[in-house]
C-alpha positions as CSV (number, residue, x, y, z in Angstrom):
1,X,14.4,31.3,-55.5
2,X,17.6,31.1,-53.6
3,X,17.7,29.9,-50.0
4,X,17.9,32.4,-46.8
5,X,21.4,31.9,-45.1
6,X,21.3,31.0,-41.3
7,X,22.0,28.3,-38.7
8,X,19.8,25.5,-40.8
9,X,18.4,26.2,-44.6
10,X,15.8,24.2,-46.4
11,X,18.4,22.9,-49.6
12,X,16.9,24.2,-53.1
13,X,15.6,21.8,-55.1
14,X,18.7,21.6,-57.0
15,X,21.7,21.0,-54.9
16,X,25.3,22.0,-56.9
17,X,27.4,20.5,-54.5
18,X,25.8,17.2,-55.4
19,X,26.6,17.0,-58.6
20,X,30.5,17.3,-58.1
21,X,33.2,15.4,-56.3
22,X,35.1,18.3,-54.4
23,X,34.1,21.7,-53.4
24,X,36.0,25.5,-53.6
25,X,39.8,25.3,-53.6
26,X,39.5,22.0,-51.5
27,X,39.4,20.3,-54.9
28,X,42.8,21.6,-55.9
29,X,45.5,18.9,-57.2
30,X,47.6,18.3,-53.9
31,X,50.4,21.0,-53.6
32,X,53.2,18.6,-53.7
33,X,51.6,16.8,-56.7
34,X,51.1,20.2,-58.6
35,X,55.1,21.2,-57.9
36,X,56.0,17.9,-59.7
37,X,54.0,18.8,-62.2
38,X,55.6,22.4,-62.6
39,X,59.0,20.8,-61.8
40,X,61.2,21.8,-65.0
41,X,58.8,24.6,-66.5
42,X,60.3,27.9,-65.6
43,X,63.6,27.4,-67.5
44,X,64.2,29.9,-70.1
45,X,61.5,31.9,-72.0
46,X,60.3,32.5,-75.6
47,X,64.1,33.9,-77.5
48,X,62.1,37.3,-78.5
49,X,59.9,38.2,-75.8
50,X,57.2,41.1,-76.2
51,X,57.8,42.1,-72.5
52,X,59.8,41.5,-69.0
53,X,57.8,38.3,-66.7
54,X,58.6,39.8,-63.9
55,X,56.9,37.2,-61.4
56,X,56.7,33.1,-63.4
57,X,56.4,30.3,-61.9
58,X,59.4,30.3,-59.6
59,X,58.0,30.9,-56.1
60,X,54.3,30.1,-56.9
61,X,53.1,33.7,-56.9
62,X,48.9,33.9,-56.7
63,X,49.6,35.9,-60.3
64,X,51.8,36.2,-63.5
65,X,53.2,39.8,-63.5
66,X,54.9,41.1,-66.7
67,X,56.3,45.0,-67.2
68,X,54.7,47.5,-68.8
69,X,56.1,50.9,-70.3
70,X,56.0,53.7,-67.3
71,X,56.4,51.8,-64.5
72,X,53.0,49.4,-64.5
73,X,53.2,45.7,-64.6
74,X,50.2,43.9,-66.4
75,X,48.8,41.4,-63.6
76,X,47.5,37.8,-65.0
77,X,45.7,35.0,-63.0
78,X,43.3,32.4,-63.5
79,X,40.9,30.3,-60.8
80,X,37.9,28.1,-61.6
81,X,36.7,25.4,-59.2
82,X,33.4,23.0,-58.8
83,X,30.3,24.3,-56.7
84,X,31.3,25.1,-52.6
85,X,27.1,25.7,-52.2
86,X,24.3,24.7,-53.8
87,X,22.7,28.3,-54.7
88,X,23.7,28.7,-58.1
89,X,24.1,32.5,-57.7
90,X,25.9,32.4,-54.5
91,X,28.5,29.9,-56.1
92,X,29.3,32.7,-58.6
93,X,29.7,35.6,-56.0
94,X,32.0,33.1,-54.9
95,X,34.2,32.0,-57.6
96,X,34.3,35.7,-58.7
97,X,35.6,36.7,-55.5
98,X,37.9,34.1,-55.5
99,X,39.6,34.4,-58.6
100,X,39.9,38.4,-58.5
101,X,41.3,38.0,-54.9
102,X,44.7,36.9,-56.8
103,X,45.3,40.6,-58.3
104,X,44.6,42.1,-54.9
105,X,47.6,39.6,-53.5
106,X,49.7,40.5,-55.3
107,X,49.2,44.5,-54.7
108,X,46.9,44.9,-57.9
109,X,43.6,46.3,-59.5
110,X,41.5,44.2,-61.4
111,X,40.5,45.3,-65.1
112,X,38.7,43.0,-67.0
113,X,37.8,39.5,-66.7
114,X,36.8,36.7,-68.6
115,X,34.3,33.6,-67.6
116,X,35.6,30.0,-67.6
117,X,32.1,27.5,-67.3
118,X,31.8,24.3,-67.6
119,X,28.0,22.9,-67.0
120,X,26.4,19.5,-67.8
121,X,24.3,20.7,-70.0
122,X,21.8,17.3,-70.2
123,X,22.4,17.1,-66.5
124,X,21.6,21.0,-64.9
125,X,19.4,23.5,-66.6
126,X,20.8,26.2,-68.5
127,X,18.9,29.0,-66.8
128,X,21.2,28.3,-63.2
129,X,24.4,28.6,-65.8
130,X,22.8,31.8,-66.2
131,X,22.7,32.7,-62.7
132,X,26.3,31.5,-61.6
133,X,27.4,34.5,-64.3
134,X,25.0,36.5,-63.0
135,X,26.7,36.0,-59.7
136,X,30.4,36.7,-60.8
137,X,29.3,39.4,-62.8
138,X,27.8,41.5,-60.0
139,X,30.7,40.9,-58.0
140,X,33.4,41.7,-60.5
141,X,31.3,45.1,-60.9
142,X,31.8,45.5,-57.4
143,X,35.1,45.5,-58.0
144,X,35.2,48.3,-60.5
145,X,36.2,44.7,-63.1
146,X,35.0,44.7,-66.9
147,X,34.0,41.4,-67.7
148,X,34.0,41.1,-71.3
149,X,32.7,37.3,-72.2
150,X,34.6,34.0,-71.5
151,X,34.6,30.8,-72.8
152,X,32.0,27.5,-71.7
153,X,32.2,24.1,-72.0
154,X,30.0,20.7,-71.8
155,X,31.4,19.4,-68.9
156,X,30.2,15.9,-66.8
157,X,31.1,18.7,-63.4
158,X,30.1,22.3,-63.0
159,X,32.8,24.1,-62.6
160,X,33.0,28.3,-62.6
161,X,35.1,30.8,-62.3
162,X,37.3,33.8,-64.1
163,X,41.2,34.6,-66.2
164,X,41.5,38.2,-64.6
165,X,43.8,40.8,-65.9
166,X,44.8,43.3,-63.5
167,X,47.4,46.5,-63.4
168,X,50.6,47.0,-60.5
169,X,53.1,49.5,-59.5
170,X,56.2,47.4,-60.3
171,X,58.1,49.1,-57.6
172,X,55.1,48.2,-55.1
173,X,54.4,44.0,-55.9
174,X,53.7,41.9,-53.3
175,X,54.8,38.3,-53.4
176,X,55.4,34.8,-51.8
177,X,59.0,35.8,-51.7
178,X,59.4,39.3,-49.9
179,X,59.1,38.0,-46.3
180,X,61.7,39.8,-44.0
181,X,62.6,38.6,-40.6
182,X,61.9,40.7,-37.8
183,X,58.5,41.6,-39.7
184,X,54.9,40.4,-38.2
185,X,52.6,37.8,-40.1
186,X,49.0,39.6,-40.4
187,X,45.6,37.6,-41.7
188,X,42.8,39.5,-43.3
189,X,39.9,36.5,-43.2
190,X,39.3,34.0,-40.4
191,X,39.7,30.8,-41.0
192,X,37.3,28.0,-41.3
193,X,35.6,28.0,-44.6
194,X,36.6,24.4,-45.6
195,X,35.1,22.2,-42.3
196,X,32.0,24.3,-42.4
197,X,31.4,24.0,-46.3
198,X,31.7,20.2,-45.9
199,X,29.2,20.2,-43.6
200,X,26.9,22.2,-45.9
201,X,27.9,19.4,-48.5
202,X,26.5,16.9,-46.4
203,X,23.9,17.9,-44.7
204,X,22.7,21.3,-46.0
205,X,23.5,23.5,-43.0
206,X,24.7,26.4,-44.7
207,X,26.9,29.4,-42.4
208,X,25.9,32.6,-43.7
209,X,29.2,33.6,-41.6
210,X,31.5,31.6,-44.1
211,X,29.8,32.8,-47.1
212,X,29.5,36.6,-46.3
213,X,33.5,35.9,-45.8
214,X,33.9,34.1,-49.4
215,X,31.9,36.4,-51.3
216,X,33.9,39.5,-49.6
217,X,36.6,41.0,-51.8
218,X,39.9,41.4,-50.5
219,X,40.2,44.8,-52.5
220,X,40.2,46.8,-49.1
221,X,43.4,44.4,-47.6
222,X,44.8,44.6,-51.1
223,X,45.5,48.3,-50.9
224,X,45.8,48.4,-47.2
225,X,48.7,46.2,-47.6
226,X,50.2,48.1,-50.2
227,X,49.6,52.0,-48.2
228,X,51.7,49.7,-45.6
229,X,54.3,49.2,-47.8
230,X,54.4,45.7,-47.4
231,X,55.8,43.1,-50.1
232,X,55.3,39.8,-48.8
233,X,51.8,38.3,-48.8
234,X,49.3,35.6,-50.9
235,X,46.2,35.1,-49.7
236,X,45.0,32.0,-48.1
237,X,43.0,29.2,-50.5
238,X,43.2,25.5,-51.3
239,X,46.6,24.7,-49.7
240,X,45.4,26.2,-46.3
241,X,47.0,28.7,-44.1
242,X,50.0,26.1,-43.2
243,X,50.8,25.0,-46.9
244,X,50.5,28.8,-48.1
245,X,52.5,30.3,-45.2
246,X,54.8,27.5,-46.0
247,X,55.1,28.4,-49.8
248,X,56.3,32.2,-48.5
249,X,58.7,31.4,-45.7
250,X,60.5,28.8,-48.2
251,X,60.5,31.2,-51.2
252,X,61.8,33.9,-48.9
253,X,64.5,32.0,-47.0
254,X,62.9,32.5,-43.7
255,X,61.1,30.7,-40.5
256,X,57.4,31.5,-40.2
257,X,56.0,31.4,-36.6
258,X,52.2,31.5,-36.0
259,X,50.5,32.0,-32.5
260,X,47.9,29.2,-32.8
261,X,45.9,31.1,-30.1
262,X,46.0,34.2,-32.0
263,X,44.6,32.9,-35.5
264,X,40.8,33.5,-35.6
265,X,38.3,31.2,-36.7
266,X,34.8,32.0,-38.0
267,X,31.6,30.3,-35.9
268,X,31.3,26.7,-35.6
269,X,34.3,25.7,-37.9
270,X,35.4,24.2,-34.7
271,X,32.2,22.2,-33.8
272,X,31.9,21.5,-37.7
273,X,35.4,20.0,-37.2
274,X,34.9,18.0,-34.3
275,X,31.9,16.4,-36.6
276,X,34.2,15.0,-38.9
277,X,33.6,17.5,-41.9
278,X,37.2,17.5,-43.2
279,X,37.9,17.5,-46.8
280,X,40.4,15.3,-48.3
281,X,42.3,18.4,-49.3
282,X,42.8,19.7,-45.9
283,X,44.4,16.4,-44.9
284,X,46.6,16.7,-48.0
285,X,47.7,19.9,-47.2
286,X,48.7,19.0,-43.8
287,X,50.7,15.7,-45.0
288,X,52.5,18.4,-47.0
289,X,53.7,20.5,-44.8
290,X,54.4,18.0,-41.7
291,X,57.6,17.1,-42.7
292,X,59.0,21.2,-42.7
293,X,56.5,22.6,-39.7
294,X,57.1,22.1,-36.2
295,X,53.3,20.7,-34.8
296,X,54.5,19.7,-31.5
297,X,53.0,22.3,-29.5
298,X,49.3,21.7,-30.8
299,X,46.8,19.1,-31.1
300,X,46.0,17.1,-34.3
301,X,42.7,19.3,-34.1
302,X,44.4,22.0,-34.3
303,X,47.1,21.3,-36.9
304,X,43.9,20.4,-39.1
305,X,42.5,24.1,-38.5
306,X,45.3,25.2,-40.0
307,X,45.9,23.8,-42.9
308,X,42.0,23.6,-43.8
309,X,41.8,24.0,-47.2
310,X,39.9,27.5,-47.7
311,X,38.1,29.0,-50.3
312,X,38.1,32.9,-51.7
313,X,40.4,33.3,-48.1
314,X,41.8,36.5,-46.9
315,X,45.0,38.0,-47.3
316,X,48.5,36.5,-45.5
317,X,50.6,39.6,-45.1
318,X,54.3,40.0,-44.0
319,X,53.2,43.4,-42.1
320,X,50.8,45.1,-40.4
321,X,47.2,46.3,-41.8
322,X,44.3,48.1,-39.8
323,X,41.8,45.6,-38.2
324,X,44.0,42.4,-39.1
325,X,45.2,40.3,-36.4
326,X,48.8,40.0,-36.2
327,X,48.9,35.9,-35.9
328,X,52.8,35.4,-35.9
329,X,56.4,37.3,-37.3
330,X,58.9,35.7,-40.0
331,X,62.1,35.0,-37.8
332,X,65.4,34.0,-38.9
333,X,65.5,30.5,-40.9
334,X,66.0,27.9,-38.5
335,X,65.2,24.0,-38.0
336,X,61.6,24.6,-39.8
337,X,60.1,26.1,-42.8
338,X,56.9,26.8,-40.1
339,X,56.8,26.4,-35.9
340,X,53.3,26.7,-34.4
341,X,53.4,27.2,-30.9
């Protein structure tokens, strides 16, 4: 039986987030550890290619675009992480959400997916392995998404999640490079997800709020962004809304400048903060981005807000969308990558 979301929820009897180190994006590799990584492997190609990669590796894009005949790009993305709740079910709304949310970035439709599990098999029951693809199925159904098998593995961590392929108007993209000065800075989501998740992690206290926003699909934003004719845009996981905001400003050879009073937040994130619930990951993220991002006009607090690390996050946009709050504008490269004022 899964738990009623509220303020406070009895745990089931089973807690997932127990039985891994991290949670949700937060357990990402560090973004300046991943680019070292990656440092080297978008020179050249294959010497007889089957098709045109259209968006690689070079500007880390939330997809893998490649063209098609008659205009359509075929969209490719993969995202799998360990348990962000304990309710088996819920965590596969999640990771479903999560990992089809990269198509929608980048202006697309999801087709089919595949599943990527890995369960501890002499650890956690097979019947809640059954119910995290239960989850990510209904929710990739949602989307109008086939999902047509996967591949599982015994693994000492749970870990869930989906390879979607996905269709695009090539002439109609959106990517971490398309930012335009003189254009507004929109976010789809508020932010929050990562303190109050930690503080489910440790003490149970589960925010319906953060998990009706995680197990939302960003298909609406996706092709509200794209009626906009906007081109610039990722949406906002792991690295937080500083280290992904960062990404786009860089790859597009502009500033980025965020209202900090503007950005919402969902309820609590800021009390869950103030109890110490930050992840590692957020911390990370915000080492990263210190160095390029003027901070001086905020708190520590609120620098930490920023770059909490988020999981299945809405959509950063370079443009405007109905109901979004504008949060910022790209501006002219200056000083900083990123100025919060």
């Amino acid at each position: 039986m899964r738990p009623t979301f509220g303020t406070v929820t009895i745990a089931p009897a089973i807690r997932l987030t127990q039985y891994a180190h991290g949670g949700g994006c937060a357990c990402k590799i560090p973004p300046g550890e991943l680019e070292a990584v990656v440092a080297g492997l978008t020179a050249g190609g294959p010497a007889d290619p089957a098709a045109e990669l259209i968006v690689g590796l070079d500007d880390g894009d939330d997809a893998a675009v490649v063209r098609l005949a008659g205009g359509q790009g075929l969209v490719l993305t993969t995202d799998f992480f360990t348990p962000v709740v304990d309710d088996a079910y819920t965590f596969g709304r999640i990771a479903a959400a999560n990992a089809l949310s990269d198509v929608y970035a980048m202006g697309g439709t999801p087709v089919v997916a595949v599943n990527l599990l890995g369960w501890p098999r002499d650890v956690l029951p097979a019947e809640l392995a059954a119910e995290v693809l239960r989850g990510g199925l209904e929710v990739a159904h949602e989307a109008g998404c086939h999902v047509g098998g996967g591949h599982s593995i015994d693994d000492p961590e749970p870990k869930y999640g989906m390879a979607v392929t996905g269709i695009v108007d090539v002439d109609r993209i959106i990517t971490n490079s398309g930012a335009v000065a003189g254009t507004p800075l929109s976010l789809t989501k508020p932010l929050g997800v990562g303190v109050l998740n930690s503080r489910m992690k440790a003490t149970g206290e589960v925010s319906e709020e953060a998990v009706a926003s995680m197990t939302a699909l960003n298909r609406a934003a996706g092709q509200a962004a794209v009626d906009a004719g906007i081109r610039a845009g990722t949406d906002v996981t792991g690295f937080g809304l500083l280290g992904h905001l960062y990404k786009m400003a860089r790859a597009s050879g502009v500033t980025a400048v965020v209202d900090a009073a503007a950005v919402p937040y969902l309820t609590g994130a800021r009390e869950a903060l103030a109890g110490g619930f930050v992840s590692g990951g957020t911390r990370r993220n915000l080492d990263w981005v210190r160095p390029h991002t003027d901070l001086s006009a905020v708190s520590e607090d609120e620098a930490l807000l920023l770059a909490d690390a988020q999981t299945s996050g809405g959509l950063l946009l370079g443009g405007e969308v109905p109901g979004a709050p504008v949060i910022g504008e790209f501006v002219p490269r200056g000083e900083h990558v990123v100025i919060v004022r």
